[in-house]
C-alpha positions as a Markdown table, in Angstrom:
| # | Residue | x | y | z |
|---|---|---|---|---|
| 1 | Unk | 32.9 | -22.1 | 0.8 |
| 2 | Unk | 31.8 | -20.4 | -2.5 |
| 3 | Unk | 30.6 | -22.7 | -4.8 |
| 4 | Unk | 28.7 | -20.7 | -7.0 |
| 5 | Unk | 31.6 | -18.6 | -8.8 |
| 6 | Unk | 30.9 | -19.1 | -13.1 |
| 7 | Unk | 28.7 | -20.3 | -14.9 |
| 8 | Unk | 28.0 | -23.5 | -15.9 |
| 9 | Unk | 28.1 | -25.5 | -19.2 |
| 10 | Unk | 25.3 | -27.5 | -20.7 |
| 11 | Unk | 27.3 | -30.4 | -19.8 |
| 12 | Unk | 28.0 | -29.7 | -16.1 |
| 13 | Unk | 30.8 | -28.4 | -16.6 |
| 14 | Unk | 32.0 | -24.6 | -14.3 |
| 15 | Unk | 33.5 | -22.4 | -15.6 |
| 16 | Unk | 35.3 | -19.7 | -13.5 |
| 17 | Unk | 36.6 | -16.4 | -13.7 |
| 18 | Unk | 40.4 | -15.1 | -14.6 |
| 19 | Unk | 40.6 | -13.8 | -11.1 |
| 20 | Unk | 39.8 | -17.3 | -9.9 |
| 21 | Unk | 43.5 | -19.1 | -11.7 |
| 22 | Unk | 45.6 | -17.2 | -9.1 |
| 23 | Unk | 43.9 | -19.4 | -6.0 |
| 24 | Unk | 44.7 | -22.5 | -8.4 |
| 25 | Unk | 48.0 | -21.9 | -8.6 |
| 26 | Unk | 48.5 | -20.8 | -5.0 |
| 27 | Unk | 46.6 | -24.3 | -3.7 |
| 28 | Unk | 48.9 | -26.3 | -6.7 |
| 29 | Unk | 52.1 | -24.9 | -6.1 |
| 30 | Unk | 51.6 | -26.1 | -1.8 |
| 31 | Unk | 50.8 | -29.5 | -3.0 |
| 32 | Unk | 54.3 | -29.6 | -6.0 |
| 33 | Unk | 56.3 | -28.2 | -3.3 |
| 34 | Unk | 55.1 | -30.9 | -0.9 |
| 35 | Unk | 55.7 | -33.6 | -3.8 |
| 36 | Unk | 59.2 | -32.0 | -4.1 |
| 37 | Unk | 59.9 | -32.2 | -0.3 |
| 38 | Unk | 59.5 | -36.0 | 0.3 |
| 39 | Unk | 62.1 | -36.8 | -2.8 |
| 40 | Unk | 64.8 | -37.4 | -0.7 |
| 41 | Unk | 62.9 | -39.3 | 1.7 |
| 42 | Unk | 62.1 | -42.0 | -0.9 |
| 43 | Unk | 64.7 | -44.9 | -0.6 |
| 44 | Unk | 65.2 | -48.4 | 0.2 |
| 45 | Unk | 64.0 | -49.5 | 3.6 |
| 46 | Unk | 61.6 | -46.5 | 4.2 |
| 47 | Unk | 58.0 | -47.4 | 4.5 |
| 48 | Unk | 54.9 | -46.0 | 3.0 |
| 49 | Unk | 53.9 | -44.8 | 6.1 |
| 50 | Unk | 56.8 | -42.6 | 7.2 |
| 51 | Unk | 56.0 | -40.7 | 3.7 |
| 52 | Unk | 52.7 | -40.2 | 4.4 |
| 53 | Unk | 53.5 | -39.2 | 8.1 |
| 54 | Unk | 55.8 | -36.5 | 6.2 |
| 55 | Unk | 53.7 | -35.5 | 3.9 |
| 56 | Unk | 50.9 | -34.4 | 6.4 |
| 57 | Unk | 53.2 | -33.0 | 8.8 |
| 58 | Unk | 54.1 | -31.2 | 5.2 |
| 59 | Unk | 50.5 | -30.3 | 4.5 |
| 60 | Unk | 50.1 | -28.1 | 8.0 |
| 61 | Unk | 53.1 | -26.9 | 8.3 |
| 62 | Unk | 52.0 | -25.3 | 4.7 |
| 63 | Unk | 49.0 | -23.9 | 6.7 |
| 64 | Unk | 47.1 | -26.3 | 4.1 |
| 65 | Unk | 43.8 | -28.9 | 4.8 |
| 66 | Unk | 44.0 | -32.2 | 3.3 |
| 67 | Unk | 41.6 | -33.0 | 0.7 |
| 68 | Unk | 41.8 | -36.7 | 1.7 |
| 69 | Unk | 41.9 | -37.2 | 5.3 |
| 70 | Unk | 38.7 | -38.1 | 5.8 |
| 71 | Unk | 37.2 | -38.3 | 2.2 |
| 72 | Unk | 34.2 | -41.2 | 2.1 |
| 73 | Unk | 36.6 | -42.5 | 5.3 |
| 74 | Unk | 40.0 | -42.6 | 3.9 |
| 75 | Unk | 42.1 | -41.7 | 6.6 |
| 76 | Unk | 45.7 | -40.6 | 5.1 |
| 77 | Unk | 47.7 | -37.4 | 3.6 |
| 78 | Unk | 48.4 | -39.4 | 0.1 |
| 79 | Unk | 48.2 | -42.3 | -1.8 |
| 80 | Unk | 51.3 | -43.7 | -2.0 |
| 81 | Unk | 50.9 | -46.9 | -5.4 |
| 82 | Unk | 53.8 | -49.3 | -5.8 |
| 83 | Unk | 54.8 | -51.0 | -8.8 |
| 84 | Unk | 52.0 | -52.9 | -10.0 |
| 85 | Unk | 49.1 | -50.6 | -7.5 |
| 86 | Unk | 47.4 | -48.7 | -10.4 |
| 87 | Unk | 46.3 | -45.9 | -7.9 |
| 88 | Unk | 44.6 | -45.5 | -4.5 |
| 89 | Unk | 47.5 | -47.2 | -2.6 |
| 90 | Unk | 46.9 | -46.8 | 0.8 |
| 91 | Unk | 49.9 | -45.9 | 3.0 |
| 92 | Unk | 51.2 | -48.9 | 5.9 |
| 93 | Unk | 53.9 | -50.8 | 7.0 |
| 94 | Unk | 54.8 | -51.8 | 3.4 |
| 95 | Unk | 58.6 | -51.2 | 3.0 |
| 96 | Unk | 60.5 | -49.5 | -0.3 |
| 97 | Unk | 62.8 | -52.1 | -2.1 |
| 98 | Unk | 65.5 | -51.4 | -4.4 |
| 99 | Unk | 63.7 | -50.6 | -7.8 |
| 100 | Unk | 60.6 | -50.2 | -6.9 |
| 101 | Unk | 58.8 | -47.8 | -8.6 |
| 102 | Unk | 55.8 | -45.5 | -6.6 |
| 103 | Unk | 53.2 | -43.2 | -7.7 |
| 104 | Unk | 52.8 | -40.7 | -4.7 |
| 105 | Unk | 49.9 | -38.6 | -4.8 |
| 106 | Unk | 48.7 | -35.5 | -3.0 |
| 107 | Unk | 45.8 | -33.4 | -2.6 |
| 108 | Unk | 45.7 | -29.7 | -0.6 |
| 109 | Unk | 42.9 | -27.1 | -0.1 |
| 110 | Unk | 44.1 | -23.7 | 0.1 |
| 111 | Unk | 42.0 | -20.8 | 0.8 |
| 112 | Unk | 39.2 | -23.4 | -0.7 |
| 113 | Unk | 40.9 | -24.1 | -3.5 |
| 114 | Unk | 41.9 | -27.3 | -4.3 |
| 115 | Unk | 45.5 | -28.7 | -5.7 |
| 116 | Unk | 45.6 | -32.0 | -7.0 |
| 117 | Unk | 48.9 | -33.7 | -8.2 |
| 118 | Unk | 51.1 | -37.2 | -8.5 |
| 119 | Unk | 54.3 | -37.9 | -10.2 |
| 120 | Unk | 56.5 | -40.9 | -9.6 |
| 121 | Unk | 59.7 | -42.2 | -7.8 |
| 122 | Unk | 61.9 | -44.8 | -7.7 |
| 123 | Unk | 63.4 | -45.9 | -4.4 |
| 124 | Unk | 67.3 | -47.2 | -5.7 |
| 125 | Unk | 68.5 | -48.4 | -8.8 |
| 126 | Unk | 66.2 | -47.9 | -11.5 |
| 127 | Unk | 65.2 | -50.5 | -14.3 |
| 128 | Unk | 65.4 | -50.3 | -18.1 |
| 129 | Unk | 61.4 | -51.5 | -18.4 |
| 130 | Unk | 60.2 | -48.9 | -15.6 |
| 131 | Unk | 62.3 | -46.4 | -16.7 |
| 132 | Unk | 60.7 | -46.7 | -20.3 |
| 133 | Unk | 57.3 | -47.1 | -18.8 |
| 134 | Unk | 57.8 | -43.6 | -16.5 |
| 135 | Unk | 59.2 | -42.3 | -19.6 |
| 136 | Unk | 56.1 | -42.9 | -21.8 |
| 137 | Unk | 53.7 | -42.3 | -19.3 |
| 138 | Unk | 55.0 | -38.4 | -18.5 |
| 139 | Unk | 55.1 | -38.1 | -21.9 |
| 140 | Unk | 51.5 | -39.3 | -22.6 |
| 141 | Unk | 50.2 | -36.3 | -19.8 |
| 142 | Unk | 52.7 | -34.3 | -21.6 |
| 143 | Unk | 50.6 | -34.5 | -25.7 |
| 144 | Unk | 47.1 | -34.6 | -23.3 |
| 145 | Unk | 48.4 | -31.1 | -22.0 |
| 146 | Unk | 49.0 | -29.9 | -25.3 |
| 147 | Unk | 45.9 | -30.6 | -26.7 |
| 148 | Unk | 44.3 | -28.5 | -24.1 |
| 149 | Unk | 42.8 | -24.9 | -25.7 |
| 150 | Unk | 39.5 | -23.9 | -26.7 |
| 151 | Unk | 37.4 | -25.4 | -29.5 |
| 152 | Unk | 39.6 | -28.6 | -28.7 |
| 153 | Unk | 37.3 | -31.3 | -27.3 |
| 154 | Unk | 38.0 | -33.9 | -24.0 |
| 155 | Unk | 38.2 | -36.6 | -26.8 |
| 156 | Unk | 41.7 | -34.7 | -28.4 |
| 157 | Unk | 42.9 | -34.9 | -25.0 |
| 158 | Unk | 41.9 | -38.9 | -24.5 |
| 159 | Unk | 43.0 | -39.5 | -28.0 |
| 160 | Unk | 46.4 | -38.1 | -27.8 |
| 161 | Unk | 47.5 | -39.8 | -24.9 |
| 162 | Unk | 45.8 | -43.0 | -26.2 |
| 163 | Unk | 47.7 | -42.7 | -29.6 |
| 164 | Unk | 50.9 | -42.0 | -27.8 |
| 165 | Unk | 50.7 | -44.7 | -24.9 |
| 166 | Unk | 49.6 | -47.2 | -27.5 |
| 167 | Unk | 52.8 | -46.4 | -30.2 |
| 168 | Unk | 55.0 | -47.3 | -27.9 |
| 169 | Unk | 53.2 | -51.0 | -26.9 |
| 170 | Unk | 51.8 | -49.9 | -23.4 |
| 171 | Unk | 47.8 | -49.3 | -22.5 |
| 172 | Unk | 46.1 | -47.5 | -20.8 |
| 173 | Unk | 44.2 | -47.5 | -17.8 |
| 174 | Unk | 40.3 | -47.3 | -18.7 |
| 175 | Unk | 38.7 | -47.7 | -15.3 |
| 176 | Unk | 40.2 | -44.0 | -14.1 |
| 177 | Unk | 39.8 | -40.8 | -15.1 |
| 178 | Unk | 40.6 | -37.1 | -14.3 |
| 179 | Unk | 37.8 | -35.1 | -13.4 |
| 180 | Unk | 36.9 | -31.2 | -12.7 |
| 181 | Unk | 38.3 | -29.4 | -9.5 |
| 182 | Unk | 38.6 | -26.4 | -8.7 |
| 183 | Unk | 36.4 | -24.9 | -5.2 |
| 184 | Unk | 35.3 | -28.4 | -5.3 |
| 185 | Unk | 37.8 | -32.1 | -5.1 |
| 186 | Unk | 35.7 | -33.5 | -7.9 |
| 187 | Unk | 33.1 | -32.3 | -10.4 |
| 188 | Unk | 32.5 | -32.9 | -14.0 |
| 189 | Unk | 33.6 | -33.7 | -16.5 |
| 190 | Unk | 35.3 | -36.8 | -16.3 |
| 191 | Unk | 38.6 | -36.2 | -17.8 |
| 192 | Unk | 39.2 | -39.8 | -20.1 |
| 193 | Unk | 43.0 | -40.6 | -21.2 |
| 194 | Unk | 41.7 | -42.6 | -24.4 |
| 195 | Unk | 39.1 | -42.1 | -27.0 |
| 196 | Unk | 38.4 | -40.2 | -30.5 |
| 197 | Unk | 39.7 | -36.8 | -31.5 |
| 198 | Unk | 36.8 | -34.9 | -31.9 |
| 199 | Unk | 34.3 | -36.1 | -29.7 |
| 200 | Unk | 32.9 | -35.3 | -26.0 |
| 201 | Unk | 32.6 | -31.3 | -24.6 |
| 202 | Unk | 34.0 | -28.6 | -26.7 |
| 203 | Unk | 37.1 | -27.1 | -23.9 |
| 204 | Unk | 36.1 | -23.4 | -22.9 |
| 205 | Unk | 37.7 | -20.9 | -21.0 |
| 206 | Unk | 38.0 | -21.1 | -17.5 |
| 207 | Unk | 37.5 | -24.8 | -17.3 |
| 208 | Unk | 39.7 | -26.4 | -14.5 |
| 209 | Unk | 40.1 | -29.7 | -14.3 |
| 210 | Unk | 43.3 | -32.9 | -13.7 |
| 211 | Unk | 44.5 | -34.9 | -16.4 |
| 212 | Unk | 46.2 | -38.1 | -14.9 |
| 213 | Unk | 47.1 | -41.3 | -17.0 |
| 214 | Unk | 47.7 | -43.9 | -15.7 |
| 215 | Unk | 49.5 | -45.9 | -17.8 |
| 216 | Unk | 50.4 | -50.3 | -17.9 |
| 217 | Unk | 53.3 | -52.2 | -19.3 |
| 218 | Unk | 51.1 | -55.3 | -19.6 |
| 219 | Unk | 47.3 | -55.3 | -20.1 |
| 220 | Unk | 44.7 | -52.4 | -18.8 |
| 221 | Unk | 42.3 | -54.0 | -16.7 |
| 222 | Unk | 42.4 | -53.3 | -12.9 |
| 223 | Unk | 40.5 | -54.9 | -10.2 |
| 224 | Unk | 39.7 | -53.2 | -6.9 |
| 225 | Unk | 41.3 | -54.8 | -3.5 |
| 226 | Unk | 39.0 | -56.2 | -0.2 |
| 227 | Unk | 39.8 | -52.8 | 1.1 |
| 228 | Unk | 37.9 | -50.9 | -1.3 |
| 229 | Unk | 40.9 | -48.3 | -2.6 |
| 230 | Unk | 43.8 | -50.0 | -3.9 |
| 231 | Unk | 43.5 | -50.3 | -7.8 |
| 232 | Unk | 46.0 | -53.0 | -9.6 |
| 233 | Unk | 46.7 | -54.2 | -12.8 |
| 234 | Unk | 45.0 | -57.8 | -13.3 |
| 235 | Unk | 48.2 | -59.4 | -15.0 |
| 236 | Unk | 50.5 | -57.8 | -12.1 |
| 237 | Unk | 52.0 | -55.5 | -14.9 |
| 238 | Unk | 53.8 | -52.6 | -13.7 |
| 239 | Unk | 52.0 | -49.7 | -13.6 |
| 240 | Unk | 52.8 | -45.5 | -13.4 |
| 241 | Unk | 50.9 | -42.0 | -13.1 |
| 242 | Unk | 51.8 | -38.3 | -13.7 |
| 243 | Unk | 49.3 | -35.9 | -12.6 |
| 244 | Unk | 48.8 | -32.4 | -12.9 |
| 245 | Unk | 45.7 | -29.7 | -12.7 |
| 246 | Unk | 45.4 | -27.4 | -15.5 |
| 247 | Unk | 43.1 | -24.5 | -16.3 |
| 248 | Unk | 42.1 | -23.5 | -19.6 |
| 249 | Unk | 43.3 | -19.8 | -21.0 |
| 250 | Unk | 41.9 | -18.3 | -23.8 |
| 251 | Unk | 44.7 | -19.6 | -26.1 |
| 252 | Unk | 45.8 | -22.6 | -24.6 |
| 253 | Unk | 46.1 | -23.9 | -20.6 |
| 254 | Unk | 47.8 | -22.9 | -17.6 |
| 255 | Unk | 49.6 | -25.7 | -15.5 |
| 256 | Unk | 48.8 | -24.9 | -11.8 |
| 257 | Unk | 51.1 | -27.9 | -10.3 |
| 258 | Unk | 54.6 | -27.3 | -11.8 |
| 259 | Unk | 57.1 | -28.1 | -9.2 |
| 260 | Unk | 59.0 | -25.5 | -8.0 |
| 261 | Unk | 62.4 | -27.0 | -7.7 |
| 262 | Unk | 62.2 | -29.3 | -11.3 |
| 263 | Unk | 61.3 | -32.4 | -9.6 |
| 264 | Unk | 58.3 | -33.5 | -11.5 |
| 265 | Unk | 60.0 | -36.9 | -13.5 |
| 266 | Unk | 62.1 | -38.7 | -11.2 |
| 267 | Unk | 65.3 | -38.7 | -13.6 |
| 268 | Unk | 65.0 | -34.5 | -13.9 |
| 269 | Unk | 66.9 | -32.4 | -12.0 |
């Protein structure tokens, strides 16, 4: 694999070429279209592990690799987070009850490139709070996305989703971030949803990277469970995600996980 494509920033950050956005989009379109495939299959009674066994039987029949089978020993398609499971949920015998609320996410290599996305469902009837808190937290990756072009910095991106998450009496999430991608699952920077306009790397074209609030009705602090992956929020809060890898053009970004078929918030389409 062909790491070496770009150049790279003082701050560690690659850069790649315009040649290099159409593999982006090829790898993030197999993981939306994946994302848009298991919709149905979230309901009531179903358990976290029949999506994940759908979701890799997904990934090869895409001709895809999972990026996470097998990252530092994680042994599963997705991570599949339920209500109050910040992120890293690992998949099991856990079943869907009516109005719970589920971040799934996904992560595909195509052709080495790598597509990285999450959005969230809702198995049944779906509550006024977590229906506000979905609603805030799209919107939050939403004003991060638009704050993406060159001569912006990664602080206009933390401090717009910050702003907006904390207007409407939510936090966020401090102990996660987004982070580079690209020929490569992780590499700098790390992508923070909070800070001040203004401040960290100045965005240049050709950077690639996620941008993935995570966003809490209640307090932000997290702990880490025994088995080393599943993230939740301390005070039991609800929690939600929207994710999505994005490249930066030379007047703006380029979204490389759109879903196809208009699934990307739950209530759409």
């Amino acid at each position: 694999m062909d790491e070496s494509r770009g150049r790279i920033t003082k701050n560690g950050i690659r850069l790649y070429e315009p040649a290099d956005f159409a593999g982006m989009h090829a790898a993030g379109r197999v993981a939306a279209e994946i994302l848009d495939a298991v919709a149905p299959l979230v309901q009531p009674g179903v358990t976290t592990a029949a999506l994940d066994d759908f979701i890799t039987a997904e990934v090869e029949r895409h001709g895809a690799t999972s990026a996470t089978i097998g990252y530092k020993g994680y042994q599963h398609g997705s991570c599949i987070s339920v209500n109050h499971v910040v992120c890293h949920g690992i998949p099991g015998a856990k079943v869907l009850k009516d109005g719970d609320i589920l971040n799934i996410d996904v992560t595909v290599i195509v052709d080495g490139w790598f597509g990285d996305t999450s959005r969230m469902y809702v198995a049944g009837a779906l509550g006024r709070k977590p229906e506000r808190l979905i609603e805030v937290t799209h919107d939050a990756l939403m004003k991060g996305i638009e704050a993406v072009k060159p001569g912006n910095t990664f602080g206009d991106i933390g401090a717009a989703i910050q702003a907006y998450v904390e207007g409407n009496r939510m936090s966020v999430v401090r102990d996660f971030c987004g982070h580079g991608l690209g020929r490569v699952f992780h590499a700098p920077p790390n992508v923070l949803h909070y800070g001040r306009a203004g401040t960290g790397p100045v965005l240049e074209e050709g950077m690639f990277f996620t941008i993935e609030p995570m966003v809490n009705l209640g307090r932000p602090e997290t702990k880490v469970l025994a088995d080393d992956w599943t993230a939740v929020t301390r005070d039991k809060s609800l929690s939600a995600q929207f994710e999505h890898s994005v490249g930066v053009t030379a007047t703006g970004c380029e979204i490389f996980t759109l879903s196809p078929a208009g699934k990307f918030h739950p209530t759409y389409g």
